[in-house]
N, C-alpha and C positions, 0 to 999 in steps of 0.2 A: 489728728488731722493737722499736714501742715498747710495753711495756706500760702506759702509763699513762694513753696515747693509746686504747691498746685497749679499758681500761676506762673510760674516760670514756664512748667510743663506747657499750661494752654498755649502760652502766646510763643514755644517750639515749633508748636503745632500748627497754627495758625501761619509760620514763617516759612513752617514745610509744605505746605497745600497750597500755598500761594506762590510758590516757586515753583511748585511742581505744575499749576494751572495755569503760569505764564510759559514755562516749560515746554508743556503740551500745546499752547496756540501757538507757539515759535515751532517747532517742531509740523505740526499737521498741514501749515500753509507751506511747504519743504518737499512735502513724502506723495509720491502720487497715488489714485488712487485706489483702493483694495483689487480693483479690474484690473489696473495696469502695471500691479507689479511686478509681472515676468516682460513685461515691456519694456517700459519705461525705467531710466536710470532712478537708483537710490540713493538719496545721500546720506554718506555714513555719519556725517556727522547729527543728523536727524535723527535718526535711528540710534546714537549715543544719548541725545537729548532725550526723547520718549525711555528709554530705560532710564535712565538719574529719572525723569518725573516720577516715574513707577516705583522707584525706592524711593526720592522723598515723599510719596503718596503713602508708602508704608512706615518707614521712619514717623510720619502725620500719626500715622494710625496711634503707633506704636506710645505716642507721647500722649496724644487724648486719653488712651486708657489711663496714662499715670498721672494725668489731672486728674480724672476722674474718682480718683480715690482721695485727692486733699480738698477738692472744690466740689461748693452746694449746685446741684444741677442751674438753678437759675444765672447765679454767678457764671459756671463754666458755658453755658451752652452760647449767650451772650456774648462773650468771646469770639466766639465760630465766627458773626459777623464783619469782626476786622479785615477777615481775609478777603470777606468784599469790596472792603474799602481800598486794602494798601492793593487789589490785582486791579481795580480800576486806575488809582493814582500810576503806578506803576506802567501799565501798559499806556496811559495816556501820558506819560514823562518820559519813557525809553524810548528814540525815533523806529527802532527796531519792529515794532507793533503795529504804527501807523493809527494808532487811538487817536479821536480827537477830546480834548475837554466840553463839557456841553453846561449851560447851568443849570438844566434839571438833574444831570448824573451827581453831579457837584454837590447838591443841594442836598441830595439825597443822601451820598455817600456822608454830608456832614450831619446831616440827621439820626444817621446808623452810630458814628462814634459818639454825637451826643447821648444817646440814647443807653450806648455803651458803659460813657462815665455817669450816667446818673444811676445805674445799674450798679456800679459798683461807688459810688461815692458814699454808701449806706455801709454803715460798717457791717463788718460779715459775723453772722454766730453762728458757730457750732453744731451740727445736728442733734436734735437732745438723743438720748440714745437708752433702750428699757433696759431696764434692770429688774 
């Protein structure tokens, strides 16, 4: 088990799903809607953006499983949270989105990565393994 390998993996993962999540909301407020698309014009660059989200959705995929082989489930799944945090920051920091900052999401969002390091500020052992 390597953990460092594992975490690297996670927080891949976590950078791919969160790009691809911002991705997809940049993208769907773009594309009209499933009724109207022999109507209404598409933009192709929309239609670029939803496919790159779709591969870094899989690319995501593709990396959790290779955490999943150096990281304790508690430690990795833990992880998964961030993506909440940095698609809020994110969307509430690029004027592209049009997010606002609130101090409940705030609050909340710094309660998720607290929650995060205290999760991981325990040193990690090893899963014992039978013999």
């Amino acid at each position: 088990m390597n953990l460092r390998r594992g975490l690297s993996f996670a927080l891949a993962s976590v950078l791919l799903v969160s790009l691809a999540q911002l991705g997809m909301r940049w993208s769907v407020t773009r594309l009209p809607l499933p009724q109207h698309w022999f109507s209404d014009a598409i933009e192709p660059l929309a239609v670029a953006v939803v496919l790159a989200a779709i591969l870094a959705y899989a690319l995501s995929m593709l990396c959790w499983l290779m955490a999943l082989r150096d990281l304790p489930l508690g430690r990795a799944y833990s992880l998964l949270s961030i993506s909440y945090a940095l698609v809020y920051l994110l969307a509430a920091t690029l004027p592209v989105f049009n997010e606002v900052f609130s101090l409940g999401k705030s609050i909340g969002v710094a309660l998720v990565v607290l929650g995060v390091i205290t999760i991981h500020s325990q040193p990690a052992h090893a899963p014992q393994t039978q013999e």
